[in-house]
C-alpha positions in Angstrom: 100.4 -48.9 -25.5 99.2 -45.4 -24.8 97.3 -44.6 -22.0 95.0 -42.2 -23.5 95.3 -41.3 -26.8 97.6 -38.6 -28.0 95.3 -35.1 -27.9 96.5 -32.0 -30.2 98.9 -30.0 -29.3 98.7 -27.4 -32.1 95.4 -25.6 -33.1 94.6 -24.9 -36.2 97.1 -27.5 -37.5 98.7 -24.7 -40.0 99.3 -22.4 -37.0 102.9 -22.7 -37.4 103.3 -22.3 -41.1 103.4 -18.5 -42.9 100.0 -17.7 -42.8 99.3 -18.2 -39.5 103.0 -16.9 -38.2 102.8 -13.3 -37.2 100.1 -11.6 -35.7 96.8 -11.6 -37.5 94.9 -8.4 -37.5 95.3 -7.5 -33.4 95.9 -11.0 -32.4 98.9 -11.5 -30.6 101.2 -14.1 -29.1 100.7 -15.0 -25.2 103.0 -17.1 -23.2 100.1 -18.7 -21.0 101.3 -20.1 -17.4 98.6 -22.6 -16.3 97.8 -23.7 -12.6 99.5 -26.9 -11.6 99.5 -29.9 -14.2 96.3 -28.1 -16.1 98.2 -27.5 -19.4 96.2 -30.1 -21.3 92.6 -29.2 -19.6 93.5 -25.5 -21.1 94.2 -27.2 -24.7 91.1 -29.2 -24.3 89.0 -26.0 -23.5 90.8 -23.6 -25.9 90.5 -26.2 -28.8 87.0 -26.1 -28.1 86.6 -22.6 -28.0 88.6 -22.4 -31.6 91.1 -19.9 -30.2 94.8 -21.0 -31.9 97.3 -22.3 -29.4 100.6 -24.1 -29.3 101.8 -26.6 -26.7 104.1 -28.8 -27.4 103.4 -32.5 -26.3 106.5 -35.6 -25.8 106.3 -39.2 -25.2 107.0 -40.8 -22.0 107.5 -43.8 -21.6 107.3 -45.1 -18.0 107.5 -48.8 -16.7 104.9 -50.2 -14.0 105.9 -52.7 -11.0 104.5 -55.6 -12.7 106.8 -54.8 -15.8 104.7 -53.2 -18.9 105.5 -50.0 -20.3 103.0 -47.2 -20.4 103.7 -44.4 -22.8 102.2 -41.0 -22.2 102.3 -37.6 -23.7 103.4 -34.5 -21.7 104.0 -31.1 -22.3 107.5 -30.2 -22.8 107.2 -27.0 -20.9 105.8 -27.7 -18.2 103.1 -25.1 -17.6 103.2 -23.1 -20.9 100.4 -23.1 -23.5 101.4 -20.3 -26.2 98.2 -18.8 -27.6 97.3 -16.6 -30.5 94.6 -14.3 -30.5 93.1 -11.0 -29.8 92.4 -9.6 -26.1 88.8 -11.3 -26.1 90.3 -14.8 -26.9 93.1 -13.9 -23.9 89.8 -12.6 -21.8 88.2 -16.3 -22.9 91.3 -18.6 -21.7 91.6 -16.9 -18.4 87.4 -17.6 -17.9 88.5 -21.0 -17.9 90.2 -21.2 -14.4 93.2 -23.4 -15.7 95.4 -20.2 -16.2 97.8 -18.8 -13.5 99.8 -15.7 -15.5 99.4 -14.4 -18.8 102.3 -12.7 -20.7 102.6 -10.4 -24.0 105.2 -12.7 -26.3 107.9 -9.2 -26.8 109.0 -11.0 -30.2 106.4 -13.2 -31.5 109.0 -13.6 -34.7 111.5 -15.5 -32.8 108.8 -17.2 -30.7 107.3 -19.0 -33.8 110.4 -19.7 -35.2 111.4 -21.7 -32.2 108.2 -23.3 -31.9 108.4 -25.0 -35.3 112.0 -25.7 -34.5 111.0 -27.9 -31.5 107.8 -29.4 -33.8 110.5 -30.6 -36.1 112.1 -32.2 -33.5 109.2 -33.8 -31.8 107.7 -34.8 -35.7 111.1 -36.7 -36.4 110.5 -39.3 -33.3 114.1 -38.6 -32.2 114.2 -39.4 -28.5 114.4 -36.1 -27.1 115.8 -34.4 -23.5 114.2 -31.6 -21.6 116.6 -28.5 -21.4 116.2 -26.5 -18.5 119.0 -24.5 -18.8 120.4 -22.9 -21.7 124.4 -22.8 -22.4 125.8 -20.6 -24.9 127.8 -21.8 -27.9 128.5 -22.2 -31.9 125.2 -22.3 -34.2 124.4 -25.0 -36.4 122.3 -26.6 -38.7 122.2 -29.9 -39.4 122.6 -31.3 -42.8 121.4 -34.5 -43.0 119.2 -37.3 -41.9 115.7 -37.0 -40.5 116.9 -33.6 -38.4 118.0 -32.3 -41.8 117.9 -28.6 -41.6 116.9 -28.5 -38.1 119.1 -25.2 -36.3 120.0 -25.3 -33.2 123.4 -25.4 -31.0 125.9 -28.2 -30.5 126.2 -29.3 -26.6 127.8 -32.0 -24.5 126.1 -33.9 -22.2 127.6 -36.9 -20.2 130.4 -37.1 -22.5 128.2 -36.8 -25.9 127.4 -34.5 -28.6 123.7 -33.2 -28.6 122.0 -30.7 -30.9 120.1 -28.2 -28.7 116.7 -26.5 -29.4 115.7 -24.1 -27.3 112.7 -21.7 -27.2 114.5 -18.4 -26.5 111.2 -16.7 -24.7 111.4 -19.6 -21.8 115.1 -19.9 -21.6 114.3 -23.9 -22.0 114.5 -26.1 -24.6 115.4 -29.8 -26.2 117.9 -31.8 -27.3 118.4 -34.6 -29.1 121.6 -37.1 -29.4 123.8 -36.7 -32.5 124.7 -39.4 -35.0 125.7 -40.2 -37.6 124.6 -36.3 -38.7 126.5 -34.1 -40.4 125.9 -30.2 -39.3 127.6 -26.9 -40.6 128.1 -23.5 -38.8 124.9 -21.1 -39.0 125.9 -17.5 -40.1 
């Protein structure tokens, strides 16, 4: 059971899709570094404010000293809300005193792509693993099952395949345990 309800994480909801993917007139994409544990008091204000943002948002699940489990919903990157909009909507999220840094996104292309990478992961309920720390390696995609055509990079961790995602701009990403998946090289 849920403490709170899970809040958006992605305004509009087609942010991430081709209409919305590259800079809209001079909108632009900001990488957003929020005060201490504020990320979802910025997505709560920009929401609000309509300006288009991407956070992404993971279960937790935790288990109390008398035994239930709580499940809660964090931000992956801890810190990071990725906004799109003009310098007035940037000028608007740093009114709202929840915002630490703000940085131009140098390849918004990439950026998006990565975002809706991650989304794809998060929307197929796969347990997933912070990544902290990129490694290099082979490109893949994956071919089947719920993850199917998901791209990302093979890993091992503890002595098991996983299929990284990673977000390029943060140098951070996800993974998730492979399976009974079948993946082929990326070229």
């Amino acid at each position: 059971m849920p403490i709170l309800p899970r809040e958006p994480d992605l305004f509009p909801e087609t942010l991430l899709s081709d209409e919305h993917r590259w800079t809209q007139g001079d909108a632009q994409w900001w990488a957003i570094y929020t005060m201490s544990r504020r990320e979802k008091d910025l997505m709560r204000r920009l929401t609000a404010m309509e300006i288009p943002f991407c956070a992404p948002l993971v279960k937790r699940r935790t288990r109390s000293a008398s035994g239930r489990t709580r499940t809660s919903h964090v931000p992956l990157f801890a810190g990071y809300v990725f906004l799109l909009g003009d310098n007035d909507q940037r000028q608007q999220a740093l009114t709202t005193n929840c915002v630490s840094k703000c940085l131009a996104v140098p390849d918004p292309e990439i950026l998006v792509r990565d975002l809706f990478r991650i989304k794809q992961l998060i929307d197929s309920d796969v347990p997933l693993t912070p990544e902290a720390k990129l490694t290099t390696g082979a490109p893949v995609r994956v071919v089947s099952g719920v993850l199917a055509g998901v791209e990302g990079v093979v890993i091992q961790r503890r002595g098991r395949e996983h299929l990284l995602v990673a977000v390029e701009f943060l140098q951070q990403g996800a993974s998730v345990l492979l399976e009974d998946v079948a993946v082929e090289p990326v070229s």
